[in-house]
Residue frames as qw, qx, qy, qz and C-alpha x, y, z in Angstrom:
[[0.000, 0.885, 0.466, 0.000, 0.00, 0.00, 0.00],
 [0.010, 0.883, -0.059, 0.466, 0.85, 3.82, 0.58],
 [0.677, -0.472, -0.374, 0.423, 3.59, 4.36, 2.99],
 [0.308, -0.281, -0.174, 0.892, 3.85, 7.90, 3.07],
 [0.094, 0.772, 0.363, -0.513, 1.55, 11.22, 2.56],
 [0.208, 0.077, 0.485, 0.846, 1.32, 12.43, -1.19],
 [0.182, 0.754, 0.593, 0.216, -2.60, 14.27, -1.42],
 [0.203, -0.908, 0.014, 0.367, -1.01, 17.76, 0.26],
 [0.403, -0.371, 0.529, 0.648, 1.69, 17.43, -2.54],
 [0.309, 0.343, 0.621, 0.634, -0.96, 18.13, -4.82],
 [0.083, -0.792, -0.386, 0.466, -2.27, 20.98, -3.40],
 [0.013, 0.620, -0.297, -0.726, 0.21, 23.67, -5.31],
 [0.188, 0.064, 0.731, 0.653, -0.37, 21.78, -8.68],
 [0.013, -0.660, -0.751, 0.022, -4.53, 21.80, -8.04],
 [0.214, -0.744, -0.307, 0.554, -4.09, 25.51, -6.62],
 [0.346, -0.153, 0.575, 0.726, -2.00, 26.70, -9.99],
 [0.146, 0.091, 0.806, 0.566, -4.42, 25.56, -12.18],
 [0.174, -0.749, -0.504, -0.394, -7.42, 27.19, -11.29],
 [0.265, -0.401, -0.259, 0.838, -6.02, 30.21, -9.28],
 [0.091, -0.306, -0.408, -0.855, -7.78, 32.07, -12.07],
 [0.557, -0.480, -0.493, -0.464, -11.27, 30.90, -11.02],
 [0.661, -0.669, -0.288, -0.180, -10.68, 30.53, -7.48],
 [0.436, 0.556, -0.474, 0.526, -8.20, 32.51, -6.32],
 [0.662, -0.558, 0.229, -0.444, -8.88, 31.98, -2.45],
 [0.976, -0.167, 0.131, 0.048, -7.47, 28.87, -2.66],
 [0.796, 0.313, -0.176, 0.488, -3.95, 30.00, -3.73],
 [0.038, 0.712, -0.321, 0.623, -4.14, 32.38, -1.18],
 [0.536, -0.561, 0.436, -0.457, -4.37, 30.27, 1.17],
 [0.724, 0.152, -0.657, 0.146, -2.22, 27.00, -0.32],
 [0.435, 0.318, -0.785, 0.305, -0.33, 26.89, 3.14],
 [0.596, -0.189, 0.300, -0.720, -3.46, 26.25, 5.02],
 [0.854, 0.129, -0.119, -0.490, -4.69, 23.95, 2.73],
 [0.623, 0.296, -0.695, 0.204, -1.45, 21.65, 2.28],
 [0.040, 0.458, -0.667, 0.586, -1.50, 21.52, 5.99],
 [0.621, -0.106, 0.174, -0.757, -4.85, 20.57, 6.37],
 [0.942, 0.076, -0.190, -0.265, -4.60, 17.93, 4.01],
 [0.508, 0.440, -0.671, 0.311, -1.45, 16.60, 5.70],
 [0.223, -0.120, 0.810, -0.529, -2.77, 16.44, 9.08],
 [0.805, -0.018, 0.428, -0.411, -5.86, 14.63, 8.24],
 [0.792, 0.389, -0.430, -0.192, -4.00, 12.13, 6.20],
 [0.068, 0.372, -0.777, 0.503, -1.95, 11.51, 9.41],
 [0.662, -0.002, 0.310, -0.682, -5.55, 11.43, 11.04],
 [0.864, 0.255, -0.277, -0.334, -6.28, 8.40, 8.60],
 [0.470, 0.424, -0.771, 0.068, -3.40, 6.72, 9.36],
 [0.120, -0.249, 0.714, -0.643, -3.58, 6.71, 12.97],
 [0.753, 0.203, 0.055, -0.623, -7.62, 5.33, 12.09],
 [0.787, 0.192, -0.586, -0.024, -6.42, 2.37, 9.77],
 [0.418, 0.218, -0.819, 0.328, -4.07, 1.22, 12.98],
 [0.526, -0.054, 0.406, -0.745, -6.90, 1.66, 15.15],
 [0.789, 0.265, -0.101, -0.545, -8.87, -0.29, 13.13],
 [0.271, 0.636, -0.708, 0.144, -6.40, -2.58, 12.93],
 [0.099, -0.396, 0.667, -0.623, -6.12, -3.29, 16.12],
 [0.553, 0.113, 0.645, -0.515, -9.68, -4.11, 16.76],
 [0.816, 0.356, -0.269, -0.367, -9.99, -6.05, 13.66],
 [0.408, 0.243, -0.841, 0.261, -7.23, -8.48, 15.21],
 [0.158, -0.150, 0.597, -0.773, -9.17, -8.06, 18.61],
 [0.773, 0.164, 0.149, -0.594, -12.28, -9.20, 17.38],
 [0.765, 0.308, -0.490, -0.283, -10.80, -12.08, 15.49],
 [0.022, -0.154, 0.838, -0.522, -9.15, -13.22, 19.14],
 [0.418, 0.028, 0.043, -0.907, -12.80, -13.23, 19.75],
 [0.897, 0.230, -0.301, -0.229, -14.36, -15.46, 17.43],
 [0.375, 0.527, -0.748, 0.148, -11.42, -17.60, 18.57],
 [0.084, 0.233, -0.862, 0.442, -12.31, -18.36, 21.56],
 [0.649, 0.118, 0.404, -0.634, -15.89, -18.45, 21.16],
 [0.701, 0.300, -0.630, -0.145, -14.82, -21.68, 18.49],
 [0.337, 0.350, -0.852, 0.193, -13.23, -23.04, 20.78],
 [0.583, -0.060, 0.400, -0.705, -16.00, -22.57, 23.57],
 [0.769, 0.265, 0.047, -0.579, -18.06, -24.35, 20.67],
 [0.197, 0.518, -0.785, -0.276, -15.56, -26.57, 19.50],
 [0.521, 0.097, 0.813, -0.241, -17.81, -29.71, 20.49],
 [0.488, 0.610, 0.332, -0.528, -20.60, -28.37, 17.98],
 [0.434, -0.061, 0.616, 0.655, -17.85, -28.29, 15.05],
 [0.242, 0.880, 0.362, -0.192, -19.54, -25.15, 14.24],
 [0.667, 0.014, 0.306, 0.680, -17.36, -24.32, 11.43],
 [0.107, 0.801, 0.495, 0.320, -19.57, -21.60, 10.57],
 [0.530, -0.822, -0.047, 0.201, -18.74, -19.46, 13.62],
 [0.691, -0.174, 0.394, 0.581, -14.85, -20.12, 12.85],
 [0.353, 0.370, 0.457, 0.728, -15.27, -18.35, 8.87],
 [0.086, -0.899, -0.262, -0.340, -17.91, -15.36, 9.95],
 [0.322, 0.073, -0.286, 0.900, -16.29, -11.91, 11.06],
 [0.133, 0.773, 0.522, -0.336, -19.57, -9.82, 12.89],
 [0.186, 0.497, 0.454, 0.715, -21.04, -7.49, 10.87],
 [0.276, -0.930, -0.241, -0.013, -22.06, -5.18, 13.75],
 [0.640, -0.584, 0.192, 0.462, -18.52, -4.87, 14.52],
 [0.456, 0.202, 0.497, 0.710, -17.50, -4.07, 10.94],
 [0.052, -0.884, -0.314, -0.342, -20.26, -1.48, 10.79],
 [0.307, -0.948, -0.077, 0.040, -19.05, 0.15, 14.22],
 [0.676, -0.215, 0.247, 0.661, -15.60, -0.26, 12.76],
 [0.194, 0.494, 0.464, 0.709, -16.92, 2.27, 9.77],
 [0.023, -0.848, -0.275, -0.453, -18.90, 4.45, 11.81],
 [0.521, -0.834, -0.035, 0.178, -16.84, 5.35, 14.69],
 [0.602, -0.213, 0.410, 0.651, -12.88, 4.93, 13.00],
 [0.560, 0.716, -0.110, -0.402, -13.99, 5.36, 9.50],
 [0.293, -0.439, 0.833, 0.168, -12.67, 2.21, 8.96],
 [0.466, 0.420, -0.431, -0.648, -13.33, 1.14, 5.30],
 [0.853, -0.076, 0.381, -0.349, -15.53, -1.63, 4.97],
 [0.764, 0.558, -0.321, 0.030, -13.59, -2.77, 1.87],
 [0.029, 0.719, -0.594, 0.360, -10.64, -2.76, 4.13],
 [0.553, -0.248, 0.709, -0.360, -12.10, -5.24, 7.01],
 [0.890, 0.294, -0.313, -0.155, -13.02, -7.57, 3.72],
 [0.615, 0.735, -0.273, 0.086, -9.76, -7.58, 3.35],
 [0.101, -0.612, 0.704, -0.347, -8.34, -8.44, 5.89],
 [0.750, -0.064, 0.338, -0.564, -10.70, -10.76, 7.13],
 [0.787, 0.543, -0.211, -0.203, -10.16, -12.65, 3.71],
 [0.312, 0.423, -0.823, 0.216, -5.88, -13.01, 4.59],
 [0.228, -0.353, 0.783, -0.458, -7.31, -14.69, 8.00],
 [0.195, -0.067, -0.963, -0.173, -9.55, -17.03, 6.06],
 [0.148, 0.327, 0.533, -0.766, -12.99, -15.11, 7.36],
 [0.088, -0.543, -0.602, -0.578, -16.08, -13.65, 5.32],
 [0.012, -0.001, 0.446, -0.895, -17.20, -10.75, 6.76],
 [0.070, 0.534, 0.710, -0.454, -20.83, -10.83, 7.95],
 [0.143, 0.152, 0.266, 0.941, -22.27, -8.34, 4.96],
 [0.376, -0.539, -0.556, -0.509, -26.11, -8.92, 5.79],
 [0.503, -0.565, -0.439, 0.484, -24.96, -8.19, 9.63],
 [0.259, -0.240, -0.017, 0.935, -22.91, -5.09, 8.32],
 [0.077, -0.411, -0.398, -0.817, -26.27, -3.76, 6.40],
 [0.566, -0.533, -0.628, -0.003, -28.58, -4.42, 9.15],
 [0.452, -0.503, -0.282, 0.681, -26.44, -2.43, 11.69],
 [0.058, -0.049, 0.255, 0.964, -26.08, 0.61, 8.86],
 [0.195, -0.417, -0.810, -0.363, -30.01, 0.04, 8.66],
 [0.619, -0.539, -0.449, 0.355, -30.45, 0.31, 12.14],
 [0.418, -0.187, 0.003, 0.889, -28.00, 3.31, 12.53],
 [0.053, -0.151, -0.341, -0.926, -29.68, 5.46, 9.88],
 [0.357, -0.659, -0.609, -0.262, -33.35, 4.82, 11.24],
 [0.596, -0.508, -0.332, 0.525, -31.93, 6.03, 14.25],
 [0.273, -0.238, 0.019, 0.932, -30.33, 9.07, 12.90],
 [0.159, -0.471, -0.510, -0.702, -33.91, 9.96, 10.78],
 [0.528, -0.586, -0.582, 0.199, -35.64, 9.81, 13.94],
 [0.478, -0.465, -0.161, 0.728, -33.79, 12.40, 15.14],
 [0.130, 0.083, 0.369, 0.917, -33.77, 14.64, 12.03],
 [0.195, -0.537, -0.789, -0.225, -37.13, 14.04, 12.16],
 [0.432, -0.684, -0.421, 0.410, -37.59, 16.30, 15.55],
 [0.142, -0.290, 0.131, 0.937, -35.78, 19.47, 14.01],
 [0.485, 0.732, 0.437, -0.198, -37.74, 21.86, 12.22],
 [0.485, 0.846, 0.168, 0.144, -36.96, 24.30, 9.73],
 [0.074, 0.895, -0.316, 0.306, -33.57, 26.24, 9.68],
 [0.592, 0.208, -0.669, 0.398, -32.10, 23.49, 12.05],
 [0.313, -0.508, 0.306, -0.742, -34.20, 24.84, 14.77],
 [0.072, -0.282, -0.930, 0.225, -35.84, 22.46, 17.71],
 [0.124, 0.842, 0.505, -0.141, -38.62, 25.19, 17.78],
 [0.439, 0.485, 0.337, 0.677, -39.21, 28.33, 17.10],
 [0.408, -0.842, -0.318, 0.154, -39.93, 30.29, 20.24],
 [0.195, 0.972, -0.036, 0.127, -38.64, 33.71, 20.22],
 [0.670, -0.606, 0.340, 0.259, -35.44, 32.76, 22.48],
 [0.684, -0.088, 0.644, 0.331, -34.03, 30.48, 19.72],
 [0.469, 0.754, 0.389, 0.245, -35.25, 33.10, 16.98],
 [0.311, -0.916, 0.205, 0.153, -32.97, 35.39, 18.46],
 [0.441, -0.557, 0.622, 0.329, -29.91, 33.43, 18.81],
 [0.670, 0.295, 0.575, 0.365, -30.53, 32.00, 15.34],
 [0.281, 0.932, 0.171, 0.155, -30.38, 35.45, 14.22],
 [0.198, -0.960, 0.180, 0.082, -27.49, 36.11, 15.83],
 [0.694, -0.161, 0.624, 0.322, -25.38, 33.27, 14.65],
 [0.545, 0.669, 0.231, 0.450, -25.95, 35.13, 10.84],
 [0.379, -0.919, -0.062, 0.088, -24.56, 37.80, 13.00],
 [0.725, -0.511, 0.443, 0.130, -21.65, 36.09, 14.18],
 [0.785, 0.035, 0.561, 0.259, -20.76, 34.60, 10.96],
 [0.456, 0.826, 0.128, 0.305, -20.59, 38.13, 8.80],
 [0.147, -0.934, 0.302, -0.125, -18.45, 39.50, 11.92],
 [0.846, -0.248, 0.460, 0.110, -15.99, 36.53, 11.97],
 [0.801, 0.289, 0.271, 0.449, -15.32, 36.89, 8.52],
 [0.083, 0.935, -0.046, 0.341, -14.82, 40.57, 8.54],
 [0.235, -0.877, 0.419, -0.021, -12.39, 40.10, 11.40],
 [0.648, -0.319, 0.656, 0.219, -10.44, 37.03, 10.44],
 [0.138, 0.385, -0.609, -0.680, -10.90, 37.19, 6.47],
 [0.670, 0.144, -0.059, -0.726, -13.39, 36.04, 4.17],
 [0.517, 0.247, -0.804, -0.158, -12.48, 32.51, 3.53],
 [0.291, 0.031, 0.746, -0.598, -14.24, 31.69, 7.11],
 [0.505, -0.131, -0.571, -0.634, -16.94, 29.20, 6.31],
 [0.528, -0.404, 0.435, -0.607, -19.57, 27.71, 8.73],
 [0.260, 0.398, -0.879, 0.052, -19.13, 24.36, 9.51],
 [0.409, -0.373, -0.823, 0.128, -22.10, 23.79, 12.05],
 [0.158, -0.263, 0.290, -0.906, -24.18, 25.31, 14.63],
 [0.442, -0.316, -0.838, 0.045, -26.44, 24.17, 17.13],
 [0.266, -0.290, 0.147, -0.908, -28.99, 26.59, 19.23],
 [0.279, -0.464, -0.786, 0.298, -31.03, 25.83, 22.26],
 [0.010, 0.903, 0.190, 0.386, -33.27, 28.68, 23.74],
 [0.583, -0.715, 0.050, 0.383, -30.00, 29.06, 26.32],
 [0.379, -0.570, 0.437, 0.583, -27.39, 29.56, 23.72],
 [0.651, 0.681, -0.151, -0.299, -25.90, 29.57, 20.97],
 [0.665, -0.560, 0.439, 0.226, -23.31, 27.28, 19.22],
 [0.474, 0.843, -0.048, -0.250, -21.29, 28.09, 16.28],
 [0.857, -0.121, 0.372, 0.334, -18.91, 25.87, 14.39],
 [0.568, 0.812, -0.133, 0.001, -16.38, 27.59, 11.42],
 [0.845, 0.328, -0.018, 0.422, -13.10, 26.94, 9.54],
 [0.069, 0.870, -0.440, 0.212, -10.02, 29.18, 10.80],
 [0.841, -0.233, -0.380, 0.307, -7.19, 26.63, 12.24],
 [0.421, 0.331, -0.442, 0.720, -5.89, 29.36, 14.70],
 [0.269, -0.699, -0.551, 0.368, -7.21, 30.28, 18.43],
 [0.296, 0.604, 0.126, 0.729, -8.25, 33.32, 18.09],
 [0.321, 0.164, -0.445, 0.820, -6.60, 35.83, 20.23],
 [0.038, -0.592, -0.610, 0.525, -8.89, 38.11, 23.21],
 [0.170, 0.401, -0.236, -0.869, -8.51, 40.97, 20.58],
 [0.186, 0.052, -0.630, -0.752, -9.68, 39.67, 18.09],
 [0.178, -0.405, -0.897, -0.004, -12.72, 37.74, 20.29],
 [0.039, -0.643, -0.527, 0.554, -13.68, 41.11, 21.21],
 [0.237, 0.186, -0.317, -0.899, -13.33, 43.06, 17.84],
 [0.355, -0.142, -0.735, -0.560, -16.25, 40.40, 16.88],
 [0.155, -0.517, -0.746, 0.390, -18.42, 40.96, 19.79],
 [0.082, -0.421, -0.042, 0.902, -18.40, 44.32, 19.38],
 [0.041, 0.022, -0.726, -0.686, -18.79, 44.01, 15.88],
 [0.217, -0.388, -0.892, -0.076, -22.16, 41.75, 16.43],
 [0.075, -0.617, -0.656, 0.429, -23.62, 44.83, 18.80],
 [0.036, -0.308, 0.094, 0.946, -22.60, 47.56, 16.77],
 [0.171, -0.145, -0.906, -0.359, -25.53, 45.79, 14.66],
 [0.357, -0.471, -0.777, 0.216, -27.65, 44.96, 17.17],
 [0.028, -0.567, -0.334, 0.752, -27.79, 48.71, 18.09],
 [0.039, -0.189, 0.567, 0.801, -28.27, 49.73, 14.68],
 [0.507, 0.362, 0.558, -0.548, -31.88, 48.26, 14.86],
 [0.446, 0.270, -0.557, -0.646, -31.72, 47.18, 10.88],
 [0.822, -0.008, 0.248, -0.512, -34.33, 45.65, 9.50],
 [0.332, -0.112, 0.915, 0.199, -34.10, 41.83, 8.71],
 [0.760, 0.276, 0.138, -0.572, -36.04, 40.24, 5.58],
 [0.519, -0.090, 0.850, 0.028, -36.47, 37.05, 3.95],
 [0.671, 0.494, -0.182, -0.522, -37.04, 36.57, -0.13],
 [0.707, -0.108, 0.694, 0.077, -37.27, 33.75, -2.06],
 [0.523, 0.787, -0.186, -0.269, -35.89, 33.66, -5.23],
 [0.968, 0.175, -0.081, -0.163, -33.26, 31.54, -7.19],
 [0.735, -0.389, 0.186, 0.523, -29.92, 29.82, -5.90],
 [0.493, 0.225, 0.268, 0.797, -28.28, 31.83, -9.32],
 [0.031, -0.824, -0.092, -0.558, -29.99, 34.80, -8.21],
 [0.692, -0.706, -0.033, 0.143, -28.71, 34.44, -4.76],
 [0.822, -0.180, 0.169, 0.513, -25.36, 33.75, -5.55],
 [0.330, 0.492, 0.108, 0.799, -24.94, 36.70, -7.77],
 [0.385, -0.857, -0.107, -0.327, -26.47, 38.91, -4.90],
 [0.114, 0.538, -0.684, 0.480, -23.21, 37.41, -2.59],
 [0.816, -0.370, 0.163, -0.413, -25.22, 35.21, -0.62],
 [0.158, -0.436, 0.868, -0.180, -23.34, 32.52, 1.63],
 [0.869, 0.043, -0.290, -0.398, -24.38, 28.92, 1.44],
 [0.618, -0.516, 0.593, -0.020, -23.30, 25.76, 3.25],
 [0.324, 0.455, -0.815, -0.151, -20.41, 23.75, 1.31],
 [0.197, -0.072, -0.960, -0.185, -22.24, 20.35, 0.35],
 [0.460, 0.481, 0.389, -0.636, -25.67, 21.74, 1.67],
 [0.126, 0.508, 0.747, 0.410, -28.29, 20.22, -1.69],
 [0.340, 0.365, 0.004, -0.867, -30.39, 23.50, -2.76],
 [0.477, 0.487, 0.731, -0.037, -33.41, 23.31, -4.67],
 [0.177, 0.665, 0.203, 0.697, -34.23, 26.18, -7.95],
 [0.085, -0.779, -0.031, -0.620, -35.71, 28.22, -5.33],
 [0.631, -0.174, -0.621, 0.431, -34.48, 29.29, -2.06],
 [0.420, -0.880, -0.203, 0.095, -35.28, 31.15, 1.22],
 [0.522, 0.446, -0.166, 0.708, -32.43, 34.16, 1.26],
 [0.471, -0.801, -0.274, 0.248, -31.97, 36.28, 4.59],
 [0.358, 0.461, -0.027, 0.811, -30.49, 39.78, 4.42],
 [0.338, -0.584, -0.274, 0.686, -29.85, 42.22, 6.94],
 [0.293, 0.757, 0.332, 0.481, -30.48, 45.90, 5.29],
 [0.449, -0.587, -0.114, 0.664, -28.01, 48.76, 6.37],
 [0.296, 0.920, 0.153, 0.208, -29.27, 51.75, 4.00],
 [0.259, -0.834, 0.346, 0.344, -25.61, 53.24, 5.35],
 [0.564, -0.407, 0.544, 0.469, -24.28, 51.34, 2.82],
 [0.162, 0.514, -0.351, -0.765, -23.67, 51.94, -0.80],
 [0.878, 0.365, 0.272, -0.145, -26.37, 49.70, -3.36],
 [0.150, 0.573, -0.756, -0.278, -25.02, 47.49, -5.18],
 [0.459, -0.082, -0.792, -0.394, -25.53, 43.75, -6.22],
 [0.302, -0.156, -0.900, 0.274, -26.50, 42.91, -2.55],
 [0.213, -0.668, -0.417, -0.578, -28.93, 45.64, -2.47],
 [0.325, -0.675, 0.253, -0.612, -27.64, 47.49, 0.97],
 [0.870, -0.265, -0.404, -0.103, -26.69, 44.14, 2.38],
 [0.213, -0.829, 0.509, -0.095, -25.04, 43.80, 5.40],
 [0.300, -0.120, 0.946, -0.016, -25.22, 40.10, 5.66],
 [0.634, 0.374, -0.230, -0.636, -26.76, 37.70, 3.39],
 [0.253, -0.216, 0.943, 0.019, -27.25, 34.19, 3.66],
 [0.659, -0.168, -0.639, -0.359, -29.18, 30.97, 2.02],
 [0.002, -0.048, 0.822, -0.568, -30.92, 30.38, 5.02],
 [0.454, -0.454, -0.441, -0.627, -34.79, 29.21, 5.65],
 [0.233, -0.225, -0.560, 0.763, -34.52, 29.49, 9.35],
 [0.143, -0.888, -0.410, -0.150, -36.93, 31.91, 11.42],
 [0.366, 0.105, -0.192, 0.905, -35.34, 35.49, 12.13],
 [0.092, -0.539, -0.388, 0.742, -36.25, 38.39, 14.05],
 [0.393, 0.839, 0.313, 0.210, -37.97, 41.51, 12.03],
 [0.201, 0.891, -0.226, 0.339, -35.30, 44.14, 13.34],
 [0.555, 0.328, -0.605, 0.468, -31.62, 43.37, 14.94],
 [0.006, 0.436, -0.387, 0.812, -32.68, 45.17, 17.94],
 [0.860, -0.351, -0.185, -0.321, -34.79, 42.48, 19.03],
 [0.812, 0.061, -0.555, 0.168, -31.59, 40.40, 19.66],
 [0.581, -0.799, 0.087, 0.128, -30.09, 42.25, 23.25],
 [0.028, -0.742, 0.668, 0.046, -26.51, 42.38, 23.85],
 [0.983, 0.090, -0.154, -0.033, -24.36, 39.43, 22.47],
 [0.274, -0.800, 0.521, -0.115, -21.89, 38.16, 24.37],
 [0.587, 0.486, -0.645, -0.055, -18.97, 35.66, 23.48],
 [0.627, -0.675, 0.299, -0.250, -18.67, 32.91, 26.11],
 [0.609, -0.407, 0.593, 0.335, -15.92, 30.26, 24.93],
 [0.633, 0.638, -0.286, -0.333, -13.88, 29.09, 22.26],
 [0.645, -0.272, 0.711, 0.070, -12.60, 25.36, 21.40],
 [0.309, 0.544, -0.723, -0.294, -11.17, 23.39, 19.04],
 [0.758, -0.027, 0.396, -0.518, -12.80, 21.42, 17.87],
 [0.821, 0.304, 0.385, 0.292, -10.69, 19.34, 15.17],
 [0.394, -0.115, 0.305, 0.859, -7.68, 20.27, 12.52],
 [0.023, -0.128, -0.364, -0.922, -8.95, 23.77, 10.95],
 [0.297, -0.602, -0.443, -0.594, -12.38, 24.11, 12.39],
 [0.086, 0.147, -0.570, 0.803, -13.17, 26.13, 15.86],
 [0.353, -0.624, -0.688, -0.112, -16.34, 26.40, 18.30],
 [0.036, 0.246, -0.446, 0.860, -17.97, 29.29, 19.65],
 [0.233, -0.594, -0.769, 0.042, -20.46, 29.28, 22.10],
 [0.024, -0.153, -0.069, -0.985, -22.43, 32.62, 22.91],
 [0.074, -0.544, -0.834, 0.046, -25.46, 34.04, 24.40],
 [0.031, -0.607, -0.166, -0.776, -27.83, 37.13, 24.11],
 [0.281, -0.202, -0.580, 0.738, -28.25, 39.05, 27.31]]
């Protein structure tokens, strides 16, 4: 197999060739090579996990042969579980093709109608859940959580304004106690700079602009500057949120301050939201951070 890290060596060729079209990404090659170099480490360190308990589980079966060894259940002896192969894939990301494959040198068959069953199982489980969210990623919609979901478009126009545009959101998760806000920067970011983007978020918030919500088409969005979540599916038409700050000069966004694809519930005017205040930041993995925040 591979025995050494070569996808971050194609960063500068990838970055070259379409610096035209997307020139963010050659400004920021020695992020990117870094990224992809520490989660190819990440992978490695996964396979020998995996590994591990793919030897650990065949100890396993071993002794539960031998247990049986009267029965001359030969059957027992050649099967590798298929729950275990599944929770080898969804917790490691250990590649089911992989635990074949192994399985195969040690004279096994892995359990495939066990490993669908669990991935069956898994996903009913995770609909269920989706199931309970409403619109916008909300659990409801009670003014609390209409707030802080307003303020987390907030958060995410002053974030890029004070750390550079190439901040993208990554997650977020709102109760009516808080807020929580996932995005892409791989440095902690300093007390300055956690207070230029508080600030930032009230100077807003005092500003009392007005918030509105058109629907109209992903290519009409996008030319307007609207944000969108990377691998988020869109339909033709979508739900756009814009902040309006008549201080500023028209143009395509049409006085925007902020502008997202977003069908969420928002406030009608900023000055609904109170004072917003920053309460931690964490790291939460290579290149993406967590804040957490609440409106006072």
């Amino acid at each position: 197999g591979i025995e050494k890290n070569f996808l971050s060596d194609l960063v500068p060729v990838v970055a070259d060739m379409y610096q035209n079209d997307y020139a963010n990404v050659k400004q920021n090659e020695k992020n990117i090579v870094q990224a992809f170099h520490d989660e190819e480490e990440k992978f490695r360190k996964t396979l020998g996990r995996g590994l591990k308990i793919a030897l650990a589980e065949q100890v396993k079966i071993d002794v539960q042969v031998k247990v049986k060894v009267a029965q001359a259940n030969e059957d027992l002896r050649k099967k590798f579980s298929g729950k275990v192969a599944f929770d080898l894939y969804q917790t490691y990301g250990f590649p089911i093709e992989m635990t074949i494959e192994i399985a195969k040198e040690k004279g096994m068959e892995v359990d495939l109608a066990g490993f669908e069953k669990a991935k069956r199982e898994h996903q009913e489980l995770s609909r269920r859940g989706a199931q309970q969210k409403f619109a916008g990623g909300l659990l409801d919609h009670s003014e609390k959580t209409t707030r802080l979901h307003t303020a987390t478009h907030l958060l995410h126009e002053a974030l890029r304004r004070v750390l550079g545009p190439q901040v993208k959101q990554a997650g977020s998760n709102i109760t009516p106690e808080r807020l929580r806000f996932d995005f892409t920067h791989q440095d902690k970011l300093s007390e300055e700079e956690l207070q230029k983007i508080a600030k930032l978020v009230n100077e807003i918030v005092q500003k009392n602009l007005l918030v509105v919500q058109e629907t109209m088409s992903l290519d009409k969005a996008k030319k307007q500057g609207a944000l969108a979540l990377f691998g988020q599916k869109y339909g033709e038409k979508v739900k756009v949120y814009k902040i309006v700050d008549p201080s500023l000069p028209a143009g395509g966004s049409g006085q925007a301050y902020s502008i997202e694809v977003c069908g969420g519930p928002h406030v009608v005017k900023t000055g609904e939201l109170g004072k917003f205040r920053i309460l931690k930041q964490e790291n939460i993995g290579k290149g993406i951070r967590r804040i957490r925040a609440v409106l006072e």
